[in-house]
MIMARKE-433071 format. One line per field, with one value per atom (N, C-alpha, C): residue in one letter; residue number from 1; x negated, y, z negated; atom name. Coordinates in Angstrom, 2 decimals. Each point is the difference from the previous one (the first is absolute). Example, Ala and Ser with C-alpha at 12.3 -4.5 7.8 and 13.67 -1.06 7.14 Angstrom:
BEGIN
code: c(a  a  a  s  s  s)
pos: c(1  1  1  2  2  2)
x: c(-13.19  0.89  -0.90  0.35  -0.82  0.77)
y: c(-5.69  1.19  1.20  1.05  1.19  1.09)
z: c(-7.80  0.00  0.00  0.72  -0.06  -0.73)
site: c(N  CA  C  N  CA  C)
END
This chain:
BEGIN
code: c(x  x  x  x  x  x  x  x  x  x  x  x  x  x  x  x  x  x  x  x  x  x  x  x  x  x  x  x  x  x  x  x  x  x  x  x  x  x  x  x  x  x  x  x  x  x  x  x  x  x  x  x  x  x  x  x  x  x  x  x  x  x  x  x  x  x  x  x  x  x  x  x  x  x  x  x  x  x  x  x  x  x  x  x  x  x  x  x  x  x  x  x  x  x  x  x  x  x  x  x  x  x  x  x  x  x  x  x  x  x  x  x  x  x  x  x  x  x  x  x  x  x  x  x  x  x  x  x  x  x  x  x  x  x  x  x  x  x  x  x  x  x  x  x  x  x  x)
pos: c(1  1  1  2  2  2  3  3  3  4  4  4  5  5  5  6  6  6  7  7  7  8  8  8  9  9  9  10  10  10  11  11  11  12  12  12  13  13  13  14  14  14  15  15  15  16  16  16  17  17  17  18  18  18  19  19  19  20  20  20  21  21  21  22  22  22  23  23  23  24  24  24  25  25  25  26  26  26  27  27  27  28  28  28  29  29  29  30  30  30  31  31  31  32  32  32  33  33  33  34  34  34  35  35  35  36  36  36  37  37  37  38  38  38  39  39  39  40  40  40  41  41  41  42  42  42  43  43  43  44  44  44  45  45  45  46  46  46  47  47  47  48  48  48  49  49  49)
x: c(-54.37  1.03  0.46  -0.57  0.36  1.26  0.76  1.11  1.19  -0.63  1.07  0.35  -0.83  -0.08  0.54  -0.31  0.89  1.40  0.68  1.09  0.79  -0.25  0.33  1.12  -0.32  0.72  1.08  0.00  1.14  1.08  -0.74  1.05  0.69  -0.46  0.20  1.25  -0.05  0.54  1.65  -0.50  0.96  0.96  0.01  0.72  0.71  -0.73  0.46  1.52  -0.49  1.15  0.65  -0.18  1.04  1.21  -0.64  0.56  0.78  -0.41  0.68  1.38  -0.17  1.10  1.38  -0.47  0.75  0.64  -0.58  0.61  1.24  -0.44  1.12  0.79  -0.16  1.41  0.90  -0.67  0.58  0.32  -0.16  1.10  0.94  -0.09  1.30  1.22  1.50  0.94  -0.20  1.21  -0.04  1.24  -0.65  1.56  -0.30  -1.03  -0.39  0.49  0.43  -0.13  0.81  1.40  1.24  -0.70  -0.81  0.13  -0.74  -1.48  -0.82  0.61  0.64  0.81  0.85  0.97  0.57  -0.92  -1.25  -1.05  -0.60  -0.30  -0.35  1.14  1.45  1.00  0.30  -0.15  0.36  -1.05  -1.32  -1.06  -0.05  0.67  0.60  1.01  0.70  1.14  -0.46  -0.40  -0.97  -0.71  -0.59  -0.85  1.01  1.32  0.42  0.40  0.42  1.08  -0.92)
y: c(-49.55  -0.97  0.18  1.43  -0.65  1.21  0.54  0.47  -0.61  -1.65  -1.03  -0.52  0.13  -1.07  1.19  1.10  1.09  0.10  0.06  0.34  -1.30  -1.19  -1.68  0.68  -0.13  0.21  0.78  1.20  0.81  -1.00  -0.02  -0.28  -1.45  -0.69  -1.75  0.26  1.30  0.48  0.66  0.90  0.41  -0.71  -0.96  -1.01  -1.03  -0.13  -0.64  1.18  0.41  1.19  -0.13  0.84  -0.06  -1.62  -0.65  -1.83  0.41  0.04  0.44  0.39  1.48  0.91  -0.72  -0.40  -1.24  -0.76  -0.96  -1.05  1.26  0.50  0.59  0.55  0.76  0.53  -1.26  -1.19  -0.67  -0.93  -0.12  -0.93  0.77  1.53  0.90  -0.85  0.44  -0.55  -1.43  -0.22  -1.69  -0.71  -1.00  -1.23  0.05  0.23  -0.22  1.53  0.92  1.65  0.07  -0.71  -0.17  -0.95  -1.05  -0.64  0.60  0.74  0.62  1.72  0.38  1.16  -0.47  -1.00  -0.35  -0.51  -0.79  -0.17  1.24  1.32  0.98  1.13  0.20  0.07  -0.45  -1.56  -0.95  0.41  0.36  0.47  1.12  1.02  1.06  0.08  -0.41  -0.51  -0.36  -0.65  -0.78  0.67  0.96  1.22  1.09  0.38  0.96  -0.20  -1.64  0.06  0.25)
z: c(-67.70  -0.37  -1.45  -0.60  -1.55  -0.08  0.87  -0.08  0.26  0.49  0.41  -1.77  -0.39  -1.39  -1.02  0.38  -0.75  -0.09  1.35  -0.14  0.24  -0.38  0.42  -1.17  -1.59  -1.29  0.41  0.47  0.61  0.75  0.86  1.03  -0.52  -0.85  -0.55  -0.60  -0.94  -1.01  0.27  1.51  0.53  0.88  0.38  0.50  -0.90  -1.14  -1.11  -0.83  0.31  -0.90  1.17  1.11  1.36  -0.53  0.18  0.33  -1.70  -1.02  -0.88  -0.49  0.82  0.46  0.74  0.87  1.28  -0.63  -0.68  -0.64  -1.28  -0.62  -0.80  0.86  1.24  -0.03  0.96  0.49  0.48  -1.14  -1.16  -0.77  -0.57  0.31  -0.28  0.58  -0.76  0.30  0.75  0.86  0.79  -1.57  0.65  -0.61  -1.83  -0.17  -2.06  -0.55  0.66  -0.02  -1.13  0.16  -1.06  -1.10  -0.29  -0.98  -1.01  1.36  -0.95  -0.87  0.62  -0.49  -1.23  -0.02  -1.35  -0.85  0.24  -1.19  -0.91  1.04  -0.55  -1.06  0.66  -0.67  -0.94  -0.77  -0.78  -0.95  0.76  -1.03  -0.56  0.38  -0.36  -1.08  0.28  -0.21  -1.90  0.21  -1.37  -1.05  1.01  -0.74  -0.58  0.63  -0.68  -0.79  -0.28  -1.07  -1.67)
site: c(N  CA  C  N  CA  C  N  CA  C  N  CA  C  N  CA  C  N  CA  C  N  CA  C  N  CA  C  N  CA  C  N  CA  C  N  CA  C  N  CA  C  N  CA  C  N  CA  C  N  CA  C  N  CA  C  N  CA  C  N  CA  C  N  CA  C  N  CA  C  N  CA  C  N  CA  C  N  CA  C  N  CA  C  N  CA  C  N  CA  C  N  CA  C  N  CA  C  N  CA  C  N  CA  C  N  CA  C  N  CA  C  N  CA  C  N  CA  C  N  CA  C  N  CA  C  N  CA  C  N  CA  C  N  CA  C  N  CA  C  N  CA  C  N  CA  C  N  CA  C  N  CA  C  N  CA  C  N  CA  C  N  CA  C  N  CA  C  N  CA  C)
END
């Protein structure tokens, strides 16, 4: 049993990152895509001058 308790950390770890991944590319674009794009522009924007 102590290869259960070995690779528990792995796999905890790897699902955590998986679920991670997911969530970022699913708050890619959608309805905020434009507001958040002119916040980053504006921040730009700011920096060059």
């Amino acid at each position: 049993m102590d290869y259960i308790s070995a690779l528990t950390p792995s796999v905890v770890m790897a699902v955590a990152f998986t679920a991670l991944v997911v969530t970022i590319v699913k708050s890619q674009g959608g309805a905020n895509k434009a507001k958040e794009d002119a916040i980053v522009d504006a921040a730009q924007q700011k920096t060059e001058r």
